[in-house]
C-alpha positions as CSV (number, residue, x, y, z in Angstrom):
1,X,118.5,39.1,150.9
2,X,116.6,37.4,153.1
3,X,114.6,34.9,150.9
4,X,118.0,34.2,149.5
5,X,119.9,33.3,152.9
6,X,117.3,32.3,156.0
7,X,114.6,31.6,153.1
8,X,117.2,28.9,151.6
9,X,118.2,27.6,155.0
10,X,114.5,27.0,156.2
11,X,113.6,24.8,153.4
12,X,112.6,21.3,154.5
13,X,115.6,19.4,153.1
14,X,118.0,22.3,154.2
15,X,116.8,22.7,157.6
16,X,116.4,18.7,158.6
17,X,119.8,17.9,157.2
18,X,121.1,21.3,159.5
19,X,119.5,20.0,162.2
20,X,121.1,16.3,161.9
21,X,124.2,17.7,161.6
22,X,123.6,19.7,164.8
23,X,122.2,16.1,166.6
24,X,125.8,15.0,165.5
25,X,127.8,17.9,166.9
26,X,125.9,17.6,170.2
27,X,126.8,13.9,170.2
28,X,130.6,14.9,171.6
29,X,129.1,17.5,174.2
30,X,127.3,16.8,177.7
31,X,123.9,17.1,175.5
32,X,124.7,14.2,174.2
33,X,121.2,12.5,174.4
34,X,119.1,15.4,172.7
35,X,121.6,15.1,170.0
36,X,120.5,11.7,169.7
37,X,117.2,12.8,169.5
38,X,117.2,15.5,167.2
39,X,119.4,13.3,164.5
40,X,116.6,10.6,164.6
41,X,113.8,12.6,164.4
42,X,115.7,14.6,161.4
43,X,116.0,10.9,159.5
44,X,112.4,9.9,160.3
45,X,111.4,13.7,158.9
46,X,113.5,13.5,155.8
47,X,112.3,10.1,155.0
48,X,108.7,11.2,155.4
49,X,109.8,14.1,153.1
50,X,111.6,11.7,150.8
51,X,109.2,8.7,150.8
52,X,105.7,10.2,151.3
53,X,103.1,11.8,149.1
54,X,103.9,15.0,151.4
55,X,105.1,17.1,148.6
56,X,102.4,16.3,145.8
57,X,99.6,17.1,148.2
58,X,101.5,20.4,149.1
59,X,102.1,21.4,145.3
60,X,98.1,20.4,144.2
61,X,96.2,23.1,145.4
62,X,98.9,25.5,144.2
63,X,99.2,24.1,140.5
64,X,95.0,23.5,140.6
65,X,94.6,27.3,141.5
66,X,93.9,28.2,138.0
67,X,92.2,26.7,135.4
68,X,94.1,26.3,131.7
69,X,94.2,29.2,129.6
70,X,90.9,29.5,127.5
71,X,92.1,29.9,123.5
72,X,88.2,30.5,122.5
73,X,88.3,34.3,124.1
74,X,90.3,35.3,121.5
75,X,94.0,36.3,120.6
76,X,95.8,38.3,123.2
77,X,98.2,41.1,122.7
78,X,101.2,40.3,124.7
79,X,102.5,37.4,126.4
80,X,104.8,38.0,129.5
81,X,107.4,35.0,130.3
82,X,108.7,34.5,133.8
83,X,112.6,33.2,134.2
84,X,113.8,30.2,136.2
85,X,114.3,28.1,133.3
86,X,117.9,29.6,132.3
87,X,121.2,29.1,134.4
88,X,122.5,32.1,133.7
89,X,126.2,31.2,135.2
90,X,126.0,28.3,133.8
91,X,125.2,30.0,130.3
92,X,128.3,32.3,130.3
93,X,130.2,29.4,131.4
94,X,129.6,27.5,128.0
95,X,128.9,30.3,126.3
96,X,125.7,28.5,125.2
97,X,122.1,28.7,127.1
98,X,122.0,26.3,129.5
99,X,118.4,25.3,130.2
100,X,118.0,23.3,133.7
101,X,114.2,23.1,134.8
102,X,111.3,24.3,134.0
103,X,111.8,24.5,130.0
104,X,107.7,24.4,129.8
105,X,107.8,28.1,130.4
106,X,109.9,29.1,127.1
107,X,108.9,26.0,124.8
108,X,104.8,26.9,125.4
109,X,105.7,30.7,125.1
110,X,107.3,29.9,121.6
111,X,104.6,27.8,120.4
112,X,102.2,31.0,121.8
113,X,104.5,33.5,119.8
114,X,103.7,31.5,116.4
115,X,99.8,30.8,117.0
116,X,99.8,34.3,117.7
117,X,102.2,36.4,115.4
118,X,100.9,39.9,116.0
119,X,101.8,39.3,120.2
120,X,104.5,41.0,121.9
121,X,106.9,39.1,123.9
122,X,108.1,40.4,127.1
123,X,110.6,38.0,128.9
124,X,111.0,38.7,132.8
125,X,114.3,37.4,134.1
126,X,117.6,39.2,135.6
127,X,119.7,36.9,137.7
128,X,118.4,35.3,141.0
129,X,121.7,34.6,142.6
130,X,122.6,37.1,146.1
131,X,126.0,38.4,144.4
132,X,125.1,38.4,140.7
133,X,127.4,38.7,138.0
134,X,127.3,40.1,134.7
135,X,125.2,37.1,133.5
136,X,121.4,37.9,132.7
137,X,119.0,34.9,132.1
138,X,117.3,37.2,129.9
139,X,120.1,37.7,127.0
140,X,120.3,34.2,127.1
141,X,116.5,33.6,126.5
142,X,116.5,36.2,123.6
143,X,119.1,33.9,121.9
144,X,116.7,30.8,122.5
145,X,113.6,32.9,121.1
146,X,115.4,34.4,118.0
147,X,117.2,31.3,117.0
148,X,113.7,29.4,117.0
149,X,112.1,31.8,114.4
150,X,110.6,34.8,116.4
151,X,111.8,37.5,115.4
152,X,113.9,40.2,117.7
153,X,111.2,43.2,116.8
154,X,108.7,41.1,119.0
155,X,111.0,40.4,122.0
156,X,111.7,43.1,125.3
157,X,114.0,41.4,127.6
158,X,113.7,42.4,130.6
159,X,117.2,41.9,132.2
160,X,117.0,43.9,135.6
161,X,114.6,41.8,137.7
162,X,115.9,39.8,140.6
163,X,112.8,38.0,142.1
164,X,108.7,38.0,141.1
165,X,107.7,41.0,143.2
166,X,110.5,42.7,140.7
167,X,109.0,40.7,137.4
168,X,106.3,42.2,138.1
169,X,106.9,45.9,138.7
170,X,109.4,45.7,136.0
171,X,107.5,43.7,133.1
172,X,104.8,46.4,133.9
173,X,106.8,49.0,133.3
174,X,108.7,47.5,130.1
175,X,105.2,46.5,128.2
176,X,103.2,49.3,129.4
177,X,100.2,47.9,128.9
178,X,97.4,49.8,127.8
179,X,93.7,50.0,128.8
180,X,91.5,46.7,126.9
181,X,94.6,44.9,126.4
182,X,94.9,41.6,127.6
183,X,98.7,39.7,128.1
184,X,99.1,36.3,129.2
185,X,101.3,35.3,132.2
186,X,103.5,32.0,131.1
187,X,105.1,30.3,134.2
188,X,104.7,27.1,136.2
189,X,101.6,26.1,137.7
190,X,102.9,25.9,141.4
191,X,104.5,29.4,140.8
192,X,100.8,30.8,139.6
193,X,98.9,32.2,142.5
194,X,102.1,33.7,143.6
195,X,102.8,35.2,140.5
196,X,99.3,36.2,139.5
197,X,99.0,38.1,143.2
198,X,102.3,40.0,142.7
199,X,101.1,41.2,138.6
200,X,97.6,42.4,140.1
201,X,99.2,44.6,142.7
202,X,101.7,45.9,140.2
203,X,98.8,47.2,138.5
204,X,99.1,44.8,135.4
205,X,96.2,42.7,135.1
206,X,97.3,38.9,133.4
207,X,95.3,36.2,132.2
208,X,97.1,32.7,133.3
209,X,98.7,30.4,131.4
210,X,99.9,27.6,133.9
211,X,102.5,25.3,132.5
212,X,105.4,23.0,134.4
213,X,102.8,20.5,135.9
214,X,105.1,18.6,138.7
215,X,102.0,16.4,139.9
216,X,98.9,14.8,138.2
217,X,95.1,15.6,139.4
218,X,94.2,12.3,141.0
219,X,94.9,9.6,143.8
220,X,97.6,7.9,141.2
221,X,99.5,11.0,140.2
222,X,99.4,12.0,144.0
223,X,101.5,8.9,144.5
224,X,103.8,9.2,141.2
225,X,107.5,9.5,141.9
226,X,110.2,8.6,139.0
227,X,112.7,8.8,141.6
228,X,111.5,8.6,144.7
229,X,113.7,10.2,147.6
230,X,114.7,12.7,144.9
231,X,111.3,13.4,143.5
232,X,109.6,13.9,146.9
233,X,112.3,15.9,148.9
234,X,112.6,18.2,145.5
235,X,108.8,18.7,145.6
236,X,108.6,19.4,149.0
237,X,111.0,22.2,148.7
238,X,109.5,23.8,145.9
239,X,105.9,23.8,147.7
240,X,107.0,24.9,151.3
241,X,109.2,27.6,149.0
242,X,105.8,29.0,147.4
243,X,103.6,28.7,150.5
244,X,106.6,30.5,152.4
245,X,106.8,33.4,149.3
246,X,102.6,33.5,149.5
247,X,102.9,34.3,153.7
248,X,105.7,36.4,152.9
249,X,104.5,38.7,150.6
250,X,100.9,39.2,152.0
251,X,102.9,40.5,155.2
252,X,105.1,42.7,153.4
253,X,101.7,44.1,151.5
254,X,103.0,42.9,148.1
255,X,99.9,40.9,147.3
256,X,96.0,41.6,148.2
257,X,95.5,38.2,149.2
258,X,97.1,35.4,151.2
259,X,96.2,32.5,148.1
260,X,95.6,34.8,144.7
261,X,92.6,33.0,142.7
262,X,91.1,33.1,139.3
263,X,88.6,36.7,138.8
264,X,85.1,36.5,139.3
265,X,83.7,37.4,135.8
């Protein structure tokens, strides 16, 4: 509940614009001048949100954390595919998946399902909204999967999970993995170490398989912006969201470590 409430507020673009809008309100009362204040440096703070490299250099040592996947060790048995890509409301809406962000995840773990026909799919993904409805981002993935060729024998949806702490106890549970097995992790390469942390303490031991690049891996794709204001402000919420879910999770003793890393082998 709270990730989902003071979690949302306190991301960059969420808080500064709060805060302006406090300056503003202040601006009738006798405090007047710190409102003044406070809706300045909210606009210089935004800009430098909007208009700097701050989010790419926040996001690179998050989507850098693990290497890509290594195809030479072999085939793996399962492949477990983390939600976010699905609007689940808007899915039920249209009665049609709606895919917004992050389609990497479920277009790589396709192309994975038909190098590897004997894997099994597991697909993490309830609905991440406080009140949920009936709506499932999972049911709506199984139609993707299906109606691109892989068949529904190879699919467990997992409908129930609400967050990645819950991916992760749940898709353990579902796939049951056995002893010598080895399942791949599909999700995006800012969400990784996050993700990877939460798996190893749920007892299910994954092998990454980053995807959903949002910055490149030098000086010119740490300045890259299609859009600027809307690029950078994005990207600095989604890597002040992961380093706030990293902190928060090591507190709550949900992960071993603070920044999860590739194994020693």
């Amino acid at each position: 509940m709270l990730s989902k409430t003071l979690g949302v507020m306190a991301l960059p673009t969420n808080l500064l614009i709060g805060l302006g809008l406090v300056g503003a309100l202040l601006l009738a009362t006798r405090f007047a001048a710190a409102g003044h204040k406070i809706m300045i440096a909210s606009i210089v703070l935004l800009a430098v949100c909007a208009f700097s490299p701050l989010g790419n250099l926040l996001l690179y040592p998050l989507e850098s954390r693990f290497p890509p996947w290594d195809a030479t060790r072999g085939a793996p048995d399962g492949i477990v595919v983390l939600g976010g890509p699905i609007d689940p409301d808007l899915s039920i809406a249209h009665n049609t998946p709606v895919i917004r962000s992050a389609a990497d995840r479920i277009v790589e773990a396709i192309a994975l399902a038909r190098r590897y026909p004997n894997a099994r799919i597991v697909f993490s993904g309830g609905s991440a909204d406080l009140i949920a409805n009936d709506a499932r981002e999972a049911d709506y993935a199984g139609q993707i999967f299906e109606g691109l060729g892989i068949a529904r024998d190879r699919l467990i949806m997992e409908r129930a999970s609400r967050n990645t702490y819950e991916n992760a106890v749940f898709s353990r549970a579902i796939a049951a993995p056995k002893q010598g097995e080895r399942w791949l992790l599909v999700t995006s390469a800012y969400h990784m170490p996050r993700a990877v942390g939460l798996f190893r303490k749920a007892g299910f031991p994954v092998e990454p398989y980053p995807v959903d690049w949002r910055v490149g891996n030098d000086a010119a794709g740490m300045l890259s912006f299609s859009n600027v204001a809307v690029d950078g402000l994005g990207r600095t919420d989604v890597a002040v969201r992961e380093w706030m879910g990293l902190l928060a999770y090591r507190v709550a003793g949900r992960t071993s470590e603070l920044f999860p890393g590739p194994t020693k082998e």
